[in-house]
C-alpha positions in Angstrom: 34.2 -19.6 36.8 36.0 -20.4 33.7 37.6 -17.5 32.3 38.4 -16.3 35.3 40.7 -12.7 34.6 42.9 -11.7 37.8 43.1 -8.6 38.1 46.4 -6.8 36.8 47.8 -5.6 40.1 48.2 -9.5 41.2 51.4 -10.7 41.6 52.0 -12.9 38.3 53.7 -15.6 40.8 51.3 -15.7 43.4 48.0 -15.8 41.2 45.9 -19.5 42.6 42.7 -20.7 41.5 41.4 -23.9 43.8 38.6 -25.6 42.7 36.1 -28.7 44.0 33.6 -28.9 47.0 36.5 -27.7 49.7 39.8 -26.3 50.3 41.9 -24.1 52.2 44.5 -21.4 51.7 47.6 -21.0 53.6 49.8 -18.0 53.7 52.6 -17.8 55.9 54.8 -15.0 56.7 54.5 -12.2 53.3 57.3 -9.8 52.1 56.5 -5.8 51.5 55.0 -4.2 48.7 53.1 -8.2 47.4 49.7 -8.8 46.0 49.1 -11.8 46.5 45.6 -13.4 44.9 44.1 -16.2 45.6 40.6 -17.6 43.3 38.0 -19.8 44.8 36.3 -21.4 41.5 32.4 -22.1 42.6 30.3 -21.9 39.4 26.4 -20.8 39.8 27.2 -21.8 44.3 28.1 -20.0 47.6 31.4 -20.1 49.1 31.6 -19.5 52.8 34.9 -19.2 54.5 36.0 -19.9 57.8 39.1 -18.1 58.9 41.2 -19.7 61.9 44.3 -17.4 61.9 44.7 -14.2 60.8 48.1 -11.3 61.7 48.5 -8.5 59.1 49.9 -5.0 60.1 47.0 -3.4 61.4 46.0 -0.3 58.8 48.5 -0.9 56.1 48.6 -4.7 55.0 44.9 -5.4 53.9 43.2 -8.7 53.6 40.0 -8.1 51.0 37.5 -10.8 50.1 35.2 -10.4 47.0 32.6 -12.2 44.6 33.2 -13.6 41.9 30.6 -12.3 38.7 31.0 -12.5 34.6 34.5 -13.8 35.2 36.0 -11.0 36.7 36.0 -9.6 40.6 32.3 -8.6 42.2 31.1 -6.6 44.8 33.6 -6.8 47.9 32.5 -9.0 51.3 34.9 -7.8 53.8 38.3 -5.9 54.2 40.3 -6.5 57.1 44.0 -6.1 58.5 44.5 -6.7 62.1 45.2 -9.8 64.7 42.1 -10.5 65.1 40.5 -13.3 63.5 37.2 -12.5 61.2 34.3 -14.3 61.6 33.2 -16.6 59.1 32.3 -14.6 56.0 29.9 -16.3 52.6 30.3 -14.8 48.7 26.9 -15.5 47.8 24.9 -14.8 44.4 28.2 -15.3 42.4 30.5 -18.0 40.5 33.0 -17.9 44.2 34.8 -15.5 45.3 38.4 -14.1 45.4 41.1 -13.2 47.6 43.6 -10.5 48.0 46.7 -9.6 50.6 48.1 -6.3 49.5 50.9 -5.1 51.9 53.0 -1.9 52.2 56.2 -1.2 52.2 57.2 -2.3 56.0 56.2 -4.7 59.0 55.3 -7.9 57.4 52.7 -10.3 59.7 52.3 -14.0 59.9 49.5 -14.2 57.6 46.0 -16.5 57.8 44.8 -19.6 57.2 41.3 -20.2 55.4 38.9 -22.5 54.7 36.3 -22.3 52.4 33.6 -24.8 50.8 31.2 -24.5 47.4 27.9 -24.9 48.4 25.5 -25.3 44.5 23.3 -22.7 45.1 19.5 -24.0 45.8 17.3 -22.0 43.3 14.5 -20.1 44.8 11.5 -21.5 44.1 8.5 -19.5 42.2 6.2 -18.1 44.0 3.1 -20.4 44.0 0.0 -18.9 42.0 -2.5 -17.2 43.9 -5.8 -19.8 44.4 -8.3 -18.3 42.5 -11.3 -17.5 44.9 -13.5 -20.3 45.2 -17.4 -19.5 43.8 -19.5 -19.1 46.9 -21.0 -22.5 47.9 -24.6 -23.0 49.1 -25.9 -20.2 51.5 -25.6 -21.0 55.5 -28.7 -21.1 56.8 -28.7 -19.2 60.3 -29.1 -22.3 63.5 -32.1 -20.7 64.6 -34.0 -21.4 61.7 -37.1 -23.5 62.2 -37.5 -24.7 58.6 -35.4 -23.9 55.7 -35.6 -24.1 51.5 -33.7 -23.3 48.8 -35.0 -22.2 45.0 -32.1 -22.4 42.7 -34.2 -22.5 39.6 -34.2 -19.5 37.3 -38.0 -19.1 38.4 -41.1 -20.7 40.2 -43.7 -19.6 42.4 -43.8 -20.2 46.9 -46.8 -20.9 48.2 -45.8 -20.6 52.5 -47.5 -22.5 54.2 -48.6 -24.7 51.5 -52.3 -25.3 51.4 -55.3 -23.7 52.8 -53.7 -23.4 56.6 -51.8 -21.0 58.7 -48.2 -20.8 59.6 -47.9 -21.9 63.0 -46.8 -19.9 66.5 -42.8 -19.5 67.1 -41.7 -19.9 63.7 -38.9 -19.1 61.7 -39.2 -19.6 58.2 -35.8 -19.7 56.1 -35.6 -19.2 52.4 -32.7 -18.6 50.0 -33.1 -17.3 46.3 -30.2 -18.1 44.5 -29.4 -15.9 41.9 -25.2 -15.4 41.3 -24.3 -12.2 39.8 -27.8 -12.0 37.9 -30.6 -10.2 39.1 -32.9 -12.0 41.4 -36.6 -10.8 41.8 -39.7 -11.2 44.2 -42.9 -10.6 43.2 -45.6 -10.9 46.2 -49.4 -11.7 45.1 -50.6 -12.7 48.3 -49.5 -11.5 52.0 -51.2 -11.9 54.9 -49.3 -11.9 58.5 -50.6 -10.7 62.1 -49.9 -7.0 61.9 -46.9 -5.8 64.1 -46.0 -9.0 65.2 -45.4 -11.8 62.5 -43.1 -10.2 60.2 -41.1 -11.0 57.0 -38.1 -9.6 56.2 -35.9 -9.8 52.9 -31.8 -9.4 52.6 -28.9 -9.1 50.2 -26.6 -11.9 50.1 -23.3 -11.9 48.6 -20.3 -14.6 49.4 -22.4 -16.0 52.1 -22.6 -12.6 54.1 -26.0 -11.2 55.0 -26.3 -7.5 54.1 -28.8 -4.9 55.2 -32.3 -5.5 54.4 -33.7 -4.7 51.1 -37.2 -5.8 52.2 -37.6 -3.9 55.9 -39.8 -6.2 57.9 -43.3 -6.2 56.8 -46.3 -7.4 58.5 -50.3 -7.0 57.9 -52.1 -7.7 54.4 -50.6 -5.0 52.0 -48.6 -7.0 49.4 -44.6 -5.3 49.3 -43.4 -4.4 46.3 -41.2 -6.0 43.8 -37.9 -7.1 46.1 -34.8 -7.0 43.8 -31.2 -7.6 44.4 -29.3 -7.3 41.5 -25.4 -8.8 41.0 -25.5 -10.2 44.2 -25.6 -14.5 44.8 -29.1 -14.2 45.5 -32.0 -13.0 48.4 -32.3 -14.6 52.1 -36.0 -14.4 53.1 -36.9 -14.9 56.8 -40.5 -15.3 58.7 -41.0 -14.8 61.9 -44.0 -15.3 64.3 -44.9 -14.7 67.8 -46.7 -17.0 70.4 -50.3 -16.1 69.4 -52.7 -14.9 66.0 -51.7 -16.7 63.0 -52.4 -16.2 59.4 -52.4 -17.4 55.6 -49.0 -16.9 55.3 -47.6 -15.5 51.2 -47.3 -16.2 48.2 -44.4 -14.9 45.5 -43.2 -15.8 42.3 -39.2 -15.7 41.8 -37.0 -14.4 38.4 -33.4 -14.9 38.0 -32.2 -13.0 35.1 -28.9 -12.3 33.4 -29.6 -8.0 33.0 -25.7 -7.6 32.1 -25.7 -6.0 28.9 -24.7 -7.8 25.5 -20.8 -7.8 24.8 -20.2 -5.1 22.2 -19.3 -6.7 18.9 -15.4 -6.0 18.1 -15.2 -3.0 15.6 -14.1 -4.6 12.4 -11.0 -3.4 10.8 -10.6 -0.5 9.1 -9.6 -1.5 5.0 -5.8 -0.5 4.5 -5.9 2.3 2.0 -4.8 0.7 -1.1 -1.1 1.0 -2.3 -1.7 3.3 -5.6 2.0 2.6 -7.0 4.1 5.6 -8.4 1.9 6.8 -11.3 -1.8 8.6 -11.7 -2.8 6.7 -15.3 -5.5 8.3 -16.4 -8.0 6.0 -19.3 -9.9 7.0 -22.4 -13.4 6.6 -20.9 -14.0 3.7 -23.4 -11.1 1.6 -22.0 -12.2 1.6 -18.4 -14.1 -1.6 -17.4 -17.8 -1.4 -16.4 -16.5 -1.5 -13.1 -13.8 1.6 -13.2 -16.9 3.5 -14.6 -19.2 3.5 -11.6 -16.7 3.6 -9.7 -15.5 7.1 -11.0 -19.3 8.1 -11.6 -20.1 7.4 -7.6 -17.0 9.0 -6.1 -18.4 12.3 -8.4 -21.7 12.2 -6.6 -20.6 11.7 -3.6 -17.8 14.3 -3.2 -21.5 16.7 -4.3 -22.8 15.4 -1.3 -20.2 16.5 1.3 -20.7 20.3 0.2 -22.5 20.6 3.3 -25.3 23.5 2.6 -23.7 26.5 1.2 -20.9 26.4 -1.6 -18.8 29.2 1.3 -19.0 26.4 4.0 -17.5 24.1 1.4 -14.5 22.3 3.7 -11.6 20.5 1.9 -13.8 18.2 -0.6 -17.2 19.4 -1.9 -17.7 19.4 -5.7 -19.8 22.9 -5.8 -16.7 24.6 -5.2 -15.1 23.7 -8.8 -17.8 25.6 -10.8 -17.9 28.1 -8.4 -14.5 29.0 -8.7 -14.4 28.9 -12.2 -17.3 30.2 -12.8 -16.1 33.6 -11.2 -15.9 36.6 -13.5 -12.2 37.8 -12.5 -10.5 34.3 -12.3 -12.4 33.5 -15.4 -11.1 36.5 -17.8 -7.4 35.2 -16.4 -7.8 31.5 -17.2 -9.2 31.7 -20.8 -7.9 33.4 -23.9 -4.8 33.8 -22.8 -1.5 32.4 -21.9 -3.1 31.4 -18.5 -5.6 28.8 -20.2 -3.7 25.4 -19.9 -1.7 25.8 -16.9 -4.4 27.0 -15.0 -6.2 24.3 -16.3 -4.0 21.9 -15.5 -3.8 22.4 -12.0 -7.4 22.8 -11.7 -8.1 19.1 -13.0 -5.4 17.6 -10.5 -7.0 19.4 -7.5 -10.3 18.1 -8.8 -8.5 14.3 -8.9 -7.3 14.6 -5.4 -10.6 15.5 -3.7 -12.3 12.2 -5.7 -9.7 10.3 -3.5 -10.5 11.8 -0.3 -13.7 10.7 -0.5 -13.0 7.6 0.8 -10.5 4.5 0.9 -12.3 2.8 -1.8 -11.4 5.9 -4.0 -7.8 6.1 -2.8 -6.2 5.2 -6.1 -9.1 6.4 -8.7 -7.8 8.7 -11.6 -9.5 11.6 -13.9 -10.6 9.5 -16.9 -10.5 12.0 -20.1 -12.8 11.8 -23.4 -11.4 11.4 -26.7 -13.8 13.3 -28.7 -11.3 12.6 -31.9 -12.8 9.0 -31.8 -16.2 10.5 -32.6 -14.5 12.7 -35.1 -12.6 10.3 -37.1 -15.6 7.7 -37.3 -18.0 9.9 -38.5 -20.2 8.8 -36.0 -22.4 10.9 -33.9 -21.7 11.2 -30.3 -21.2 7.4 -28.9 -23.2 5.8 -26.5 -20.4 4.7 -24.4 -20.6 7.9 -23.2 -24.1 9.2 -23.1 -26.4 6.0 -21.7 -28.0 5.4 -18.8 -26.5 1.6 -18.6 -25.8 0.1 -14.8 -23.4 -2.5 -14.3 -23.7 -6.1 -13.2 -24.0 -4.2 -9.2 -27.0 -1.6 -10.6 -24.1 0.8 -10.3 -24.7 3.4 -13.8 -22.0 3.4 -15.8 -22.9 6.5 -18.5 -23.3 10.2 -18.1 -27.1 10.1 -18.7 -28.8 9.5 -22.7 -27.9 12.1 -25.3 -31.6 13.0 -26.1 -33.3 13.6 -22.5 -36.5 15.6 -22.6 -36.3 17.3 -26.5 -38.6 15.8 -29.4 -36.7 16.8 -31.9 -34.5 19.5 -33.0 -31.4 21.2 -31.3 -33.1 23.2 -29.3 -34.8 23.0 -26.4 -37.3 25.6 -24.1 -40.0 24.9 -21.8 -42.7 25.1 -24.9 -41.1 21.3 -25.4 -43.5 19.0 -24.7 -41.8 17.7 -21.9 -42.3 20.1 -18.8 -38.7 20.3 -18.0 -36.7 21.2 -21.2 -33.5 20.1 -21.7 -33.1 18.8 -18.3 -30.9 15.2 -17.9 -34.2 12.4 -17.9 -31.7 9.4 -16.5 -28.6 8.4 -15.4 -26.5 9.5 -12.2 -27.3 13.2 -12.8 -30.9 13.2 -13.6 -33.0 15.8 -12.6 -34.0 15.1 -8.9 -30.4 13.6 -8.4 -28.4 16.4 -9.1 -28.2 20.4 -8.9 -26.2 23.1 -10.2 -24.2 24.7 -7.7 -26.0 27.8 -5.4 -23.8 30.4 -7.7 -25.2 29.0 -11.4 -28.1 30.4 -10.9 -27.2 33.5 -12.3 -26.0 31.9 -15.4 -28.8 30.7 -16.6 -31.3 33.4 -16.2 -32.0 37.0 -18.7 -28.7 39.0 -18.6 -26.2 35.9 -16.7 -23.7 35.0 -18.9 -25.6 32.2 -21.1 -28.6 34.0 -21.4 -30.7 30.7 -20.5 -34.5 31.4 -20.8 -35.7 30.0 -18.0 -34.5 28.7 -14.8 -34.7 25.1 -13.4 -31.8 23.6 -10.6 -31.1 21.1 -12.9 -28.3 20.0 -15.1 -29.1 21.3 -18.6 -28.0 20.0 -21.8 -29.2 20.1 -25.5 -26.5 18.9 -28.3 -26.2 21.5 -30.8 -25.0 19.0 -33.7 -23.3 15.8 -34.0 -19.6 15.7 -34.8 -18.9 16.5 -38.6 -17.1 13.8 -39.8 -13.1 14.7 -40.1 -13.7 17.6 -38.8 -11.7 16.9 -35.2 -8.7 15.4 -37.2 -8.5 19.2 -39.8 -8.3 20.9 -36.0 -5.5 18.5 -34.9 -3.5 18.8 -37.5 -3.4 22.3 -37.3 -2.6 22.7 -33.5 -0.1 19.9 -33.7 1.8 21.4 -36.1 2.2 24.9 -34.7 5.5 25.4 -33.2 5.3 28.0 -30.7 2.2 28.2 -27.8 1.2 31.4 -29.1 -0.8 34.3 -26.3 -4.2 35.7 -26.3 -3.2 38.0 -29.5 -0.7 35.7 -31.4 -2.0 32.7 -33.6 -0.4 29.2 -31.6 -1.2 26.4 -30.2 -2.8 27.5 -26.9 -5.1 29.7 -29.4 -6.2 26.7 -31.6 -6.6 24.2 -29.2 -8.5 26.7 -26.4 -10.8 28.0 -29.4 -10.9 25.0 -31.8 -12.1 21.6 -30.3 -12.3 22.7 -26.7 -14.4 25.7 -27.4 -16.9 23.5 -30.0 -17.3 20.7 -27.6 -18.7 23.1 -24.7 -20.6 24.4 -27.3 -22.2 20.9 -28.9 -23.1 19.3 -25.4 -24.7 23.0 -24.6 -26.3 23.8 -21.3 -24.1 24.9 -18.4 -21.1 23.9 -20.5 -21.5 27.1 -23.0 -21.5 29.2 -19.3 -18.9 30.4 -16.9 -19.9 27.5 -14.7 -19.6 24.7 -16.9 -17.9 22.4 -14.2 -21.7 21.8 -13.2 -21.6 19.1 -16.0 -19.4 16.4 -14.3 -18.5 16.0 -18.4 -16.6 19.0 -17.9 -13.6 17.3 -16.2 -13.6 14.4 -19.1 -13.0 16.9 -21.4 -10.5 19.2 -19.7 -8.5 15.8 -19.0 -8.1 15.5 -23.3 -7.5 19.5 -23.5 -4.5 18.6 -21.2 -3.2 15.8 -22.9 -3.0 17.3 -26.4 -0.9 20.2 -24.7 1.2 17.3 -23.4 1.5 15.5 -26.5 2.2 19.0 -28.1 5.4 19.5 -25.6 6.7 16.5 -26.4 6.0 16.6 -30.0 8.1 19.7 -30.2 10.5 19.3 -27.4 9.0 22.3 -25.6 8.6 20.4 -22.2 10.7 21.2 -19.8 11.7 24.5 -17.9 13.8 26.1 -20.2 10.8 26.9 -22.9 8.3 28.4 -20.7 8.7 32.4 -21.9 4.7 32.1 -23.6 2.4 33.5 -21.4 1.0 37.1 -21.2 1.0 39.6 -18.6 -1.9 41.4 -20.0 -5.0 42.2 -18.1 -5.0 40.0 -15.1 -2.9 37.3 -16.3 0.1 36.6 -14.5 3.6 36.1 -15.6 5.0 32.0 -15.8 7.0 32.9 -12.6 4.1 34.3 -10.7 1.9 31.8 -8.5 -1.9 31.5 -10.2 -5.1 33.0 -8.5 -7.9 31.0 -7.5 -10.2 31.6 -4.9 -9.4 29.7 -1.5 -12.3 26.9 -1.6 -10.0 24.8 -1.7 -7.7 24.8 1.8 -10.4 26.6 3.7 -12.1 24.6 7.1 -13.3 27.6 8.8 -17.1 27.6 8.0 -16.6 31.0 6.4 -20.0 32.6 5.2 -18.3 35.4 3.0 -17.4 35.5 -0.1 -13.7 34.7 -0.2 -10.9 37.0 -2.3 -8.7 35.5 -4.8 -6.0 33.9 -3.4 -2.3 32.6 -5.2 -2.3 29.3 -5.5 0.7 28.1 -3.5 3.8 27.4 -5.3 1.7 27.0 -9.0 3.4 29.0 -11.0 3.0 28.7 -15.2 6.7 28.1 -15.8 6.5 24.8 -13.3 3.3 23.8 -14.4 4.9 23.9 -17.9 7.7 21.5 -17.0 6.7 17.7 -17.3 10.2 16.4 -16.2 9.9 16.9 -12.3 9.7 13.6 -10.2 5.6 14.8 -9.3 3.5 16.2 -11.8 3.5 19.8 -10.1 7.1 19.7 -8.6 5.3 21.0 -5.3 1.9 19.1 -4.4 3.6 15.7 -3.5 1.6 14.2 -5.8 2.4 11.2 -8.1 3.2 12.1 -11.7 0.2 11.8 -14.1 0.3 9.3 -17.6 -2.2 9.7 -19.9 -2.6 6.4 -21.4 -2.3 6.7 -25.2 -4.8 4.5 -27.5 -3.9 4.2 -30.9 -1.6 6.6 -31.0 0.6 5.5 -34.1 -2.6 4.1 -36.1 -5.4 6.0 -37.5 -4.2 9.8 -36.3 -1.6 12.0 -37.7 0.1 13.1 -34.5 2.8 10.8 -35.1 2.8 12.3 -38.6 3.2 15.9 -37.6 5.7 15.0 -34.9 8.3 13.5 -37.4 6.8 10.4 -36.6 7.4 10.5 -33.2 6.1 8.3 -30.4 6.0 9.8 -27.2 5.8 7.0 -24.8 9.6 6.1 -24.3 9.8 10.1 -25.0 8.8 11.1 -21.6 7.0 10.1 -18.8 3.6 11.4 -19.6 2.7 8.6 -21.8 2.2 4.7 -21.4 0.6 2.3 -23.8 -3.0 0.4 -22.6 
C-alpha cells in the first residue's frame, strides 16, 4: 500500500518493501537484540506465504506475520519461534501483509526462507434479489374429476347440467370460481340432488391449496345459503353422485367483488403559521384594506365562540372573559380614576391581541386596530361610516361594526316604547342581535339597580349615540392633555386625569349602551378605542421624555391601587384550563408591574410576555394636529420605537 509507515521499533537498515505478483524473503543467520521488517505491498489482494525453512531460538527470537490496513500494521496472522516450519499462512482482507524478526539478546538461529504471492482479491458478489412470489396460476383441477370449468369473469350465472336433464350416475363435477384477493360469492336459486347421496360441496382456495370446506356437503332440495370466500384466489365447487337416482342438478349465480376499503386520502398539510416579523403594527381602522377588516371582525367572533358555555369554564381564549373581568366591581375601582388606569389598560389590550392570534393560523400575525375619534373631531363630521356600516367585502365577509342608527326613529334615546320591538339593539352587521350576546355576568348591568341602570333587559348588544362629535371639540381636549407635563393621580390634575375623563370617558358615553357600564368590553368597539387611549399615553411619553424607567414614581397607593413596583390584579380567566365552576379571586398578574408597563424602551413591549414590541402607526401626525406643536415640534417616529409612518 503506498504510504506504507514501518513501525518505529524496525531496524532503519533492515526495513524491505517487495512488490509485484511474487517474491520471496531470505534471512540468513540474525545478530541479538535486531528487528528486522520486511513489507509485502499487495493493494486491495491476499498474500499467502509458504514458509520452507524456519530456526529461531525457541521462546525468545519471535517471527510475527501481520496485515497490512490504512497504511500501517493490521491484525496479526501468526507468531512463531521454533525449528519447526509453519504451515502455509494467507493476510487476507488487507493491502499485504508485513513481517517482523525481533530477537533477544543471546542464541541467534539460522533464520527462514519465505515465499509469498498477491493474489487481487475477487469481490464478493451481491446477494441476488429475492424472486418475488409468482401470482398463483390457474387452479389444478384434482385427476379424478369427471368434468371440469372454470368462471373467471367478475360474474355470470351456472346452470349444471345444462338444459332440462339430469346429471348422470358416477360423476364428478369440477368448478373453479376465480376471484384473487376479492370477495367471491355464490348464490344458489335452484338445488335439487338425491338426498344423502349426490352431494355438493364448496372450498376455499388460496395459492392453489384446497382449504376446509366453507359449503359442508349438501344434498336434497333446500337451496344453501350465500357461499362466500373473501381474500382468497377464488371457490373450488365439487359434485358428486352415486350409481343410482339422479336429479336436476343447480343453478347459482357468481360475484367477484373488490370489498377492500377505499385508500384514505393523504391528510393535506397543515399551513406554516405565518412569519409575523419583529413588530405588532397596529392601523387606524380607516387605513386597513377591506380585507384586514374582516379579517379582524371574524377572528373577534370567533374567539366568542370558543367560550365554551359558562364565562368560569372559559379556557385560554374566549372573549366573555374580557368584560367579565373588567366588568368586576374590585378590579374595576383599581383600574379607573387612578394611577392604575393606563397601565392596566395597557396590558389588558395586549392580552386581548394575543388570544385573537390563537384563534387560529390565519390569525397568527393580526394586530389590535385602534379608532381615531380626533378624525371625527377635527372634520366636523358626525361619526363616519367607515366605522359604523354593515358593508361586506368582495368574499361577503362584513367589514363595519354594525349602522350607527339600528332600531331608534329618532332622537338619542331609545326604550322598548320605540317602535321597533327591540330598542336600541345592533339591526346589522357581525354583532346583530341574534349573532351576538353580552357576556353571562352583564346581565346585571343593564337591569334596575346594576351599574347603568338600563330599563329593560334584552342579551343583546345595546347601543344609542348620545350626540355626534362637536366639531373641534376632540382637538381643545388634546391640546390640553398634550401639554400637561406630569401624569397626574386620581386627586392631582395631569394627564392620566384628562385623558381617562376627557375623550375616553365622552366616547363610552356617545356610543352608549354597555359602553357607559362596567362591562363595556361587550361592544367589540371597546378594544378600538382603548387601542387610541394607549397611544396618546405613548405619544404623551415621548412628547415629554417621560418613557423609560426612570420616570415612573406617578401612580397612587390609595384604595386598592397598587404601587408601580407591585404586579397588577386581574382575575385568573386568563391562564386558567381547569374547567373551574367558581368564581375565581383576584390574582397578580405575573411580572406586570406599573413601573415596567411604563417603560417603552425594553426589546418586547412588556419586558416579560415574550411578545413583539407594539408600533402604532401614526397618520398625519405633523399635518392637521397640534401634537407636534405642543411637543416642541417633535416627531416621534425616529424618537422611539412606538411609532412608524403608514
Amino acid at each position: 500500500a503506498e504510504g506504507f509507515v514501518f513501525p518505529t521499533n524496525c531496524d532503519s537498515a533492515t526495513r524491505v518493501t517487495q512488490t509485484g505478483s511474487s517474491g520471496t524473503i531470505e534471512q540468513g543467520t540474525y545478530g541479538n537484540h535486531e528487528v528486522r521488517c520486511w513489507h509485502v505491498d499487495c493493494p486491495e489482494g491476499d498474500v499467502v506465504t509458504t514458509w520452507t525453512r524456519f530456526d529461531t531460538e525457541r521462546n525468545y527470537d519471535y517471527v510475527t506475520m501481520s496485515k497490512v490496513a490504512n497504511n500501517g500494521v493490521g491484525a496479526q496472522v501468526f507468531q512463531s519461534s521454533s525449528l519447526s516450519v509453519p504451515t502455509t499462512r494467507s493476510a487476507t482482507d488487507g493491502d499485504g501483509a508485513f513481517i517482523e524478526l525481533d530477537s533477544d539478546r543471546s542464541i541467534s538461529g539460522t533464520g527462514f526462507t519465505v515465499s509469498w504471492t498477491c493474489t487481487p482479491r475477487v469481490p464478493t458478489p451481491p446477494t441476488p434479489p429475492t424472486p418475488p412470489t409468482p401470482p398463483a396460476g390457474p387452479f389444478d383441477f384434482p385427476s379424478d374429476c369427471t368434468s371440469t370449468q372454470t368462471m373467471e369473469a367478475g360474474s355470470g350465472t351456472v346452470d349444471y347440467p345444462a338444459g332440462s336433464g339430469n346429471y348422470q350416475n358416477y360423476e364428478k363435477a369440477c368448478f373453479f370460481f376465480s376471484c384473487p384477493s376479492k370477495k367471491a360469492t355464490l348464490q344458489w336459486t335452484q338445488f335439487d340432488t338425491e338426498n344423502g347421496y349426490d352431494t355438493v360441496t364448496g372450498y376455499p382456495v388460496n395459492g392453489g391449496v384446497v382449504g376446509a370446506p366453507v359449503l359442508p356437503s349438501t344434498s336434497g332440495s333446500t337451496k344453501p345459503a350465500d357461499t362466500v370466500v373473501d381474500g382468497q384466489d377464488g371457490i373450488y365447487l365439487r359434485l358428486e353422485s352415486d350409481y343410482s337416482v339422479t336429479r336436476t342438478g343447480f343453478v347459482l349465480n357468481y360475484l367477484c367483488e373488490d370489498t377492500s376499503p377505499p385508500p384514505t386520502p393523504p391528510t393535506p398539510p397543515t399551513p406554516p403559521t405565518p412569519a409575523c416579523g419583529g413588530k405588532r403594527v397596529r392601523k387606524e381602522w380607516r387605513s386597513l384594506t377591506d380585507d384586514e377588516k374582516a379579517l379582524f371582525l371574524k377572528a373577534v367572533t370567533l374567539l366568542k365562540v370558543q367560550n365554551g358555555g359558562s364565562v368560569f369554564q372559559s379556557a385560554k381564549g374566549g372573549y366573555d372573559k374580557y368584560p367579565t373581568i373588567h366588568g368586576r366591581d374590585d378590579l374595576y375601582l383599581m383600574a379607573h380614576s387612578t394611577g392604575m388606569f393606563l397601565p392596566w389598560h395597557r396590558v389588558y389590550i395586549h392580552k386581548f391581541e394575543d388570544d385573537l392570534r390563537s384563534v387560529g393560523p390565519e390569525f397568527a400575525c393580526i394586530t389590535l386596530p385602534y379608532w381615531d375619534w380626533s378624525v371625527e373631531g377635527e372634520a366636523g363630521e358626525p361619526w363616519d361610516v367607515a366605522l359604523w356600516n354593515a358593508n361586506t367585502n368582495t368574499a361577503g365577509d362584513f367589514i363595519g361594526f354594525g349602522s350607527r342608527w339600528n332600531g331608534r326613529t329618532s332622537g338619542n334615546s331609545c326604550d322598548e316604547t320605540q317602535q321597533h320591538p327591540e330598542g336600541c339593539c345592533v339591526q346589522d352587521g357581525p354583532f346583530r342581535i341574534g349573532a351576538w350576546e353580552h357576556s353571562t355576568e352583564a346581565s346585571g348591568a343593564i337591569q334596575p339597580g346594576g351599574r347603568g341602570e338600563w330599563p329593560f333587559n334584552n342579551k343583546c348588544l345595546f347601543r344609542y349615540f348620545a350626540n355626534d362629535i362637536p366639531p373641534g371639540n376632540i382637538q381643545t381636549q388634546m391640546d390640553a392633555w398634550m401639554g400637561e407635563t406630569t401624569y397626574g393621580s386620581s386627586s392631582q390634575n395631569g394627564f392620566r386625569q384628562k385623558l381617562e375623563d376627557g375623550e375616553h370617558s365622552t366616547n363610552h358615553a356617545r356610543i352608549g349602551g354597555y359602553m357607559i357600564t362596567n362591562y363595556s368590553p361587550d361592544d367589540p368597539i371597546f378594544f378600538l378605542h382603548h387601542a387610541n387611549v394607549d397611544r396618546q399615553w405613548a405619544m404623551w411619553q415621548v412628547c415629554h421624555g417621560l418613557d423609560d424607567i426612570s420616570h415612573n414614581g406617578a401612580y397612587d397607593s390609595a384604595s386598592t391601587t397598587t404601587d408601580g413596583n407591585t404586579e397588577m390584579l386581574y382575575y385568573n380567566f386568563f391562564d386558567r384550563a381547569d374547567g373551574a365552576t367558581t368564581d375565581p379571586q383576584p390574582t397578580q398578574w405575573s411580572g406586570y408591574t406599573p413601573n415596567k408597563v411604563w417603560d417603552l424602551h425594553h426589546d418586547d413591549l412588556y419586558q416579560y410576555s415574550g411578545g413583539p414590541k407594539v408600533q402604532y402607526e401614526i397618520n398625519n401626525f405633523n399635518g392637521g394636529s397640534q401634537y407636534s406643536a405642543k411637543c416642541g415640534g417633535v416627531d416621534p417616529v425616529g424618537q422611539n420605537n412606538w411609532f412608524v409612518h403608514p
